[in-house]
VOPAGU-2260 file (C-alpha; in pm, 1 decimal, decimal comma):
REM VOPAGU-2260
SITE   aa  ch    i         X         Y         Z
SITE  UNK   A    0   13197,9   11009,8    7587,7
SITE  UNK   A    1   13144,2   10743,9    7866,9
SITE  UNK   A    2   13523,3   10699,9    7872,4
SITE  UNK   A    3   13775,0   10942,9    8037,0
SITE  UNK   A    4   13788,4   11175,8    8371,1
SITE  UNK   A    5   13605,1   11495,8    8441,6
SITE  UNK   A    6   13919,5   11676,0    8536,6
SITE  UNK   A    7   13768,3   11974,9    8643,0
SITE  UNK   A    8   13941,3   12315,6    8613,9
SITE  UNK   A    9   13919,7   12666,2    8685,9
SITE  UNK   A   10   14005,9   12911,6    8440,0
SITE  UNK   A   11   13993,4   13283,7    8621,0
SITE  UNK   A   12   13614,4   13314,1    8768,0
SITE  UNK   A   13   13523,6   13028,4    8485,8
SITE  UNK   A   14   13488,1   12670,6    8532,4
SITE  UNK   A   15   13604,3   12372,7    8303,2
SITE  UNK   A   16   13558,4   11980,9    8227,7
SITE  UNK   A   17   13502,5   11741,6    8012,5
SITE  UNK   A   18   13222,0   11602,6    7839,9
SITE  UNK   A   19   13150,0   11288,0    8001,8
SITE  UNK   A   20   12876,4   11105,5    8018,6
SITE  UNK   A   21   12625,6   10849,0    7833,6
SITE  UNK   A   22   12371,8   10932,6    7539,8
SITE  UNK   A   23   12130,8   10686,8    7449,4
SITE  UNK   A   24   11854,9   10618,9    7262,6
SITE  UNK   A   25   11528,4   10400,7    7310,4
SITE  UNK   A   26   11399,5   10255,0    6969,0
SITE  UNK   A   27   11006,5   10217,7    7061,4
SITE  UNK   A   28   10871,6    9998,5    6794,1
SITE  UNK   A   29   11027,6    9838,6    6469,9
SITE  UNK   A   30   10766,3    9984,5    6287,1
SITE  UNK   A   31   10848,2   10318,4    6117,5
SITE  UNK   A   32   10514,9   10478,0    6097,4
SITE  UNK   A   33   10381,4   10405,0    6449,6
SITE  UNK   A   34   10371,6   10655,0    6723,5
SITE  UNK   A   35   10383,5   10578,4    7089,6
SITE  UNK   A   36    9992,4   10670,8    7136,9
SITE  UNK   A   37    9919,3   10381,5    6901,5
SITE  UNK   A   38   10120,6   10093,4    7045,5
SITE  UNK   A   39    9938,6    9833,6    7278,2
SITE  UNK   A   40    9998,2    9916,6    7673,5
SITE  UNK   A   41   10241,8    9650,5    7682,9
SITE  UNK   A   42   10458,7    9755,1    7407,8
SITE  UNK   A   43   10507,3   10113,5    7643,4
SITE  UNK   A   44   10558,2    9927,6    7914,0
SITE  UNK   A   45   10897,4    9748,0    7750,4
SITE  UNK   A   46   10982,3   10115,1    7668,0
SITE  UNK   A   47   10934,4   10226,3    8059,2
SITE  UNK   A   48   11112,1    9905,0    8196,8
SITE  UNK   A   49   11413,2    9964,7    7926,4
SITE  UNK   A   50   11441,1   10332,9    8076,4
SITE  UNK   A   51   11461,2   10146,3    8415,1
SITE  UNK   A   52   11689,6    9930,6    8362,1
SITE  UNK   A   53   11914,2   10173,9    8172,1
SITE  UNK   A   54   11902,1   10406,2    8474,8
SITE  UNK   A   55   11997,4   10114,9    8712,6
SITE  UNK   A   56   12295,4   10014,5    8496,7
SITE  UNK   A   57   12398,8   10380,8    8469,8
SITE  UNK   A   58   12391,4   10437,6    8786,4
SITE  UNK   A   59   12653,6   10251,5    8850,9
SITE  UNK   A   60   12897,3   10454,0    8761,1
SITE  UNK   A   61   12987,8   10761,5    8988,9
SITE  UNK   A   62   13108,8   11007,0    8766,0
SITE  UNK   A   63   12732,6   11045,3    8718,0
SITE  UNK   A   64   12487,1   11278,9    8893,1
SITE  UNK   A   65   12156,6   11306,5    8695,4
SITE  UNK   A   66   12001,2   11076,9    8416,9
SITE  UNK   A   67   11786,6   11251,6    8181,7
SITE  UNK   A   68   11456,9   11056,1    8007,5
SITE  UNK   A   69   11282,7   11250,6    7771,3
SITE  UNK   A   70   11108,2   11214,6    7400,8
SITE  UNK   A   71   11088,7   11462,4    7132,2
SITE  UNK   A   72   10776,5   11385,1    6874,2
SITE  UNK   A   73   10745,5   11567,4    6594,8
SITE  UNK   A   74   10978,0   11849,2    6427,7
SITE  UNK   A   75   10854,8   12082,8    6597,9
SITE  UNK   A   76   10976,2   11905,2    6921,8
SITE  UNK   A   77   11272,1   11878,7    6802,6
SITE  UNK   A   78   11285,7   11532,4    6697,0
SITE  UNK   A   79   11568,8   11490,9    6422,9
SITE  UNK   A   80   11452,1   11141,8    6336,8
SITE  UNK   A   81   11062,8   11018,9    6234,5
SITE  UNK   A   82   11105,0   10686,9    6350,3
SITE  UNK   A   83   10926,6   10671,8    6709,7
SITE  UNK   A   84   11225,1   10728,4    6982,1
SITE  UNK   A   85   11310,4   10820,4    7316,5
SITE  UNK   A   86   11688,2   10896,6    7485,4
SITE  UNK   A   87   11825,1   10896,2    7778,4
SITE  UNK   A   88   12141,9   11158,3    7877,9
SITE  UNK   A   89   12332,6   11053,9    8170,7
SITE  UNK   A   90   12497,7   11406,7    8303,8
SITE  UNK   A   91   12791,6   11465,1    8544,5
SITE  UNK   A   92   12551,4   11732,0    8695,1
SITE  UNK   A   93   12290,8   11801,7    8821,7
SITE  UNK   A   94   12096,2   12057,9    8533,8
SITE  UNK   A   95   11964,0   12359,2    8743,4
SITE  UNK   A   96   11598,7   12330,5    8637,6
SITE  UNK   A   97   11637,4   11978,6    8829,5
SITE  UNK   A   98   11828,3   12140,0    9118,3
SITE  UNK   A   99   11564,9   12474,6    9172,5
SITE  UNK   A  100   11278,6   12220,0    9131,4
SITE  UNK   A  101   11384,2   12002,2    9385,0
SITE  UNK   A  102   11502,3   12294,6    9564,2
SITE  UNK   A  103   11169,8   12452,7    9576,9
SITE  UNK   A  104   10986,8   12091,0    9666,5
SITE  UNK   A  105   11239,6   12094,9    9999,5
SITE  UNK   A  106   11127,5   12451,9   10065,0
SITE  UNK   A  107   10799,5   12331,1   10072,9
SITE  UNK   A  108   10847,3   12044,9   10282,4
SITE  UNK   A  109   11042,9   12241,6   10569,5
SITE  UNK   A  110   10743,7   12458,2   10607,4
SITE  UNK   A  111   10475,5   12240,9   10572,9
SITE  UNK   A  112   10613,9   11925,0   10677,6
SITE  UNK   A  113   10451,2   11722,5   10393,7
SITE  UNK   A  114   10552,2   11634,0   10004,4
SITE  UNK   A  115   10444,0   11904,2    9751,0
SITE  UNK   A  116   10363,9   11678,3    9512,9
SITE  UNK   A  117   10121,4   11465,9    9769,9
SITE  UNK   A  118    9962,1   11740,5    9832,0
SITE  UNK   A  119    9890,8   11794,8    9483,8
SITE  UNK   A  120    9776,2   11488,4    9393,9
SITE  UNK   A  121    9492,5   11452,0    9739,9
SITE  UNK   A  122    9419,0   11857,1    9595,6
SITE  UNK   A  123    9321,1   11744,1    9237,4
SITE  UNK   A  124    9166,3   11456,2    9357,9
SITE  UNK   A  125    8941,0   11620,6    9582,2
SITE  UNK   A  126    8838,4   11974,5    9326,0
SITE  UNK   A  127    8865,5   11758,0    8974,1
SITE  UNK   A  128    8869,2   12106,9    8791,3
SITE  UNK   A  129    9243,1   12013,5    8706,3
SITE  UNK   A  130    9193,2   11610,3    8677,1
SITE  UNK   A  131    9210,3   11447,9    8333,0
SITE  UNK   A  132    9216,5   11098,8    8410,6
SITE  UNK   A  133    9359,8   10800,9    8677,7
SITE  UNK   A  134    9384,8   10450,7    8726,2
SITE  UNK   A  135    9491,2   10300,5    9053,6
SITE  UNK   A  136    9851,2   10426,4    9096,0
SITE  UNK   A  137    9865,1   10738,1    8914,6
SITE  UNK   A  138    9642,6   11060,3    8868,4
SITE  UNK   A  139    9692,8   11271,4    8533,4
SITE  UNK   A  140    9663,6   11659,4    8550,2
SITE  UNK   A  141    9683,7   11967,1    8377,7
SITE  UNK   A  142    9866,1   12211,8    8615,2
SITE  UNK   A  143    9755,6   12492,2    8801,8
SITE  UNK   A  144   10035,5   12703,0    8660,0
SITE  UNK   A  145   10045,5   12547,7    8352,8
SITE  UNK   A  146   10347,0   12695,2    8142,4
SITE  UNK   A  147   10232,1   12531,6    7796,2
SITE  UNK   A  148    9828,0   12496,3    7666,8
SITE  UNK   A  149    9755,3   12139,5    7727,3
SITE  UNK   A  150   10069,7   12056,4    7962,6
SITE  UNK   A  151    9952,2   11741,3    8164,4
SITE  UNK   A  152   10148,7   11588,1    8438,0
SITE  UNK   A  153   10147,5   11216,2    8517,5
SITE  UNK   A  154   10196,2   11218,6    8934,7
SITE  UNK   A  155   10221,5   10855,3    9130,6
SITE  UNK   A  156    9950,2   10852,6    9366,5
SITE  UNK   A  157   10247,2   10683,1    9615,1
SITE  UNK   A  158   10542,5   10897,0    9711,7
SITE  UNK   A  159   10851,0   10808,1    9547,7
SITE  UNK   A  160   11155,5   11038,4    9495,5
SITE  UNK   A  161   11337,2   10798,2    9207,6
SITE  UNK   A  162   11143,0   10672,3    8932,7
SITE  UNK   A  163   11370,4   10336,6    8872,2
SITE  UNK   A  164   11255,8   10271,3    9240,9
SITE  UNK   A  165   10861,6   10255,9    9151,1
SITE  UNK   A  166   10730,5    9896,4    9178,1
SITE  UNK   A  167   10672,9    9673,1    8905,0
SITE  UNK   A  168   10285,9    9689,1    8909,8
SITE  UNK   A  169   10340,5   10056,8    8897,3
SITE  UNK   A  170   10547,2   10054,3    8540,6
SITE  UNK   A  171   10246,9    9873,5    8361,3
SITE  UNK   A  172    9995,1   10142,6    8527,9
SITE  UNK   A  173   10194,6   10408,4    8364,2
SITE  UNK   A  174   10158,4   10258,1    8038,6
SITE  UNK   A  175    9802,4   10261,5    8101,4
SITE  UNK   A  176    9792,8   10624,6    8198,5
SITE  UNK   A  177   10048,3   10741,4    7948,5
SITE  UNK   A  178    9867,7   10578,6    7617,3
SITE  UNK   A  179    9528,7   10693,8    7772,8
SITE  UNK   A  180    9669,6   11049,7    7761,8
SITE  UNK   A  181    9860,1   11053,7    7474,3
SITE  UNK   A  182    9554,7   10945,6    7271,9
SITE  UNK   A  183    9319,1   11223,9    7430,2
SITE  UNK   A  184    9597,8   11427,9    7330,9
SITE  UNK   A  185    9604,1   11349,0    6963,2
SITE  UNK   A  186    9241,2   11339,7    6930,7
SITE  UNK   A  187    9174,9   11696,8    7076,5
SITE  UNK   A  188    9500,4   11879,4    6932,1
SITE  UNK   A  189    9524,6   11634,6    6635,5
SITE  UNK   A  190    9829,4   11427,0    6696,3
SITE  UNK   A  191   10038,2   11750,3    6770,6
SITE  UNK   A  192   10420,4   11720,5    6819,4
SITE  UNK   A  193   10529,8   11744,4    7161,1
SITE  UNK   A  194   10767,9   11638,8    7440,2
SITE  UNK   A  195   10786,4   11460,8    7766,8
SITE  UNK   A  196   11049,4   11462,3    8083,0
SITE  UNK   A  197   11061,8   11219,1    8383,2
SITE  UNK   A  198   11139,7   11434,4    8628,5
SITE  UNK   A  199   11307,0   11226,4    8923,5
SITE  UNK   A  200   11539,9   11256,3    9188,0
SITE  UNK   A  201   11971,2   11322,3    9132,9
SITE  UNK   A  202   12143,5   10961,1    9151,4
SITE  UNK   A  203   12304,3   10880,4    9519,6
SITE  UNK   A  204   12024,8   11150,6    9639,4
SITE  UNK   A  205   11919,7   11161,4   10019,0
SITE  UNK   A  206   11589,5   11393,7    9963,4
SITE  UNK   A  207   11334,8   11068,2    9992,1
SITE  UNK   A  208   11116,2   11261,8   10177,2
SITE  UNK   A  209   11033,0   11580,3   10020,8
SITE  UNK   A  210   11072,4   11484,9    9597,1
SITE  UNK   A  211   10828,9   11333,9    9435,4
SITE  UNK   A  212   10909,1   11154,5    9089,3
SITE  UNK   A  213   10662,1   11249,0    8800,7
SITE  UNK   A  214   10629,9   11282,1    8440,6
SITE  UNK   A  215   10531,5   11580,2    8228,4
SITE  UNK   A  216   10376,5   11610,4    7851,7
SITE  UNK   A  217   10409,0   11951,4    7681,3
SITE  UNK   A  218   10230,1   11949,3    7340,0
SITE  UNK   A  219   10418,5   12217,2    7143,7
SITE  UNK   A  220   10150,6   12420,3    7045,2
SITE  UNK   A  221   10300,0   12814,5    7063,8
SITE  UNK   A  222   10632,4   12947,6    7006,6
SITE  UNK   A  223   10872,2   13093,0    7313,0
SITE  UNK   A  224   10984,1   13406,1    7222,1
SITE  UNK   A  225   11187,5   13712,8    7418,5
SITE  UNK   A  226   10898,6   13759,1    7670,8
SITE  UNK   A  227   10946,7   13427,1    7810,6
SITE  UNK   A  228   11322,0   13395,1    7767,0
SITE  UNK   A  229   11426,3   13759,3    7922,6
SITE  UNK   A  230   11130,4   13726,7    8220,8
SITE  UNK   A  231   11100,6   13353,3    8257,2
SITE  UNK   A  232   10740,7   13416,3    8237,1
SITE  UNK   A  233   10497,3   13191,3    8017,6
SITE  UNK   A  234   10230,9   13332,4    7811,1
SITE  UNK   A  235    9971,8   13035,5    7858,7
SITE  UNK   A  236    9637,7   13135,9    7631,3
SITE  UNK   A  237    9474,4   12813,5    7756,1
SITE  UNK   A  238    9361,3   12774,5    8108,5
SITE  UNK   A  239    9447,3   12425,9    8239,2
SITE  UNK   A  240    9089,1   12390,0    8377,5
SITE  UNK   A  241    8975,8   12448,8    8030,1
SITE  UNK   A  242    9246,6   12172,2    7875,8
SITE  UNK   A  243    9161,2   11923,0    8151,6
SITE  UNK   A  244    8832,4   11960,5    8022,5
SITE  UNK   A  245    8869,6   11923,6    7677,6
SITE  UNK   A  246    9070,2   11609,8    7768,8
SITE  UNK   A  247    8836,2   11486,5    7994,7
SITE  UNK   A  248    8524,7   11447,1    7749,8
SITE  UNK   A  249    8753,9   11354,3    7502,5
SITE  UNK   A  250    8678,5   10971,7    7339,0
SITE  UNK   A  251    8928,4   10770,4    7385,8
């Protein structure tokens, strides 16, 4: 519920409060039988501007510390519904994969002095053994430690903590980039289900410097099981240097 107060308590060594916050979702075409991969660029752009301009009305409100953007395609993403969606969860917390991410990216940064995520991108840039495809604002990869076979990461080439901070010319080069690797996606794994996160900083945040706002694709291709739940290890049977390069010579 939007409406109402956290009123947090403590209950012995637990903690308590209530469900607030905002859950929305992002109707991407009014066509039932068309996926995301197959709209025109500027069709996914109006999706990425309405996730902007969601965010910027949401943020509004203070009770709020994270907004979530994310898509599930396919049943075995979890999508409930076959008609081509997105949602967005506004959370009065931060989620701890968001907080140890960003946690690790300022680790980084106070020894090195530079943006993780930079250094990423002017990395795969340079080697290209990782590199599945760019435009002029963003570089697509599949990741050195790749957790899923064929997980590819959309990185701005300029550093930017927030994603509903990016620049307008920006939002129409991700629509470029995202289409171009969705459809290299469903022509070498044959349109397989999948999701994707935008990963960007907490609202009201102050870590400008060392976070890096990004978006990741993980086709859902295996299964996690009690190896990967009990060590928080990832059985990956795909090197990413072998995905980029399926995805690179793909025809698209």
């Amino acid at each position: 519920m939007i409406e109402g107060n956290l009123d947090k308590t403590g209950i012995g060594l637990f903690d308590k409060m209530n469900g607030i916050g905002a859950h929305e979702v992002i109707i991407e075409t009014p066509l039932h039988d068309t996926t995301i991969s197959t709209l025109p660029e500027r069709k996914i752009e109006d999706i990425i501007w309405a996730y902007r301009d969601r965010v910027v009305d949401l943020k509004k409100d203070s009770r709020f510390q994270y907004i979530l953007i994310f898509k599930n395609e396919g049943e075995a993403a979890g999508a409930s519904l076959e008609h081509s969606h997105s949602q967005l969860i506004a959370l009065p917390v931060i989620p701890r994969h968001v907080f140890e991410e960003i946690e690790g990216a300022r680790l980084y940064y106070n020894y090195k002095e530079r943006c993780i995520y930079c250094d990423i991108v002017r990395q795969e840039s340079f080697s290209e053994d990782r590199s599945v495809t760019e435009n002029e604002h963003f570089l697509a990869i599949t990741p050195f430690a790749a957790r899923f076979p064929f997980e590819t990461w959309i990185i701005p080439k300029n550093h930017n903590s927030c994603f509903d901070e990016a620049q307008p010319w920006e939002y129409s080069s991700l629509a470029r980039i995202m289409k171009n690797v969705l459809r290299r996606l469903d022509k070498v794994l044959n349109v397989p289900p999948y999701n994707y996160i935008i990963h960007t900083c907490p609202l009201r945040s102050q870590m400008k410097e060392y976070y890096h706002w990004h978006l990741e694709i993980m086709p859902k291709l295996v299964r996690i099981a009690g190896f990967e739940s009990g060590s928080g290890f990832y059985i990956n049977p795909t090197s990413p240097e072998e995905a980029a390069k399926f995805l690179r010579e793909a025809k698209v």
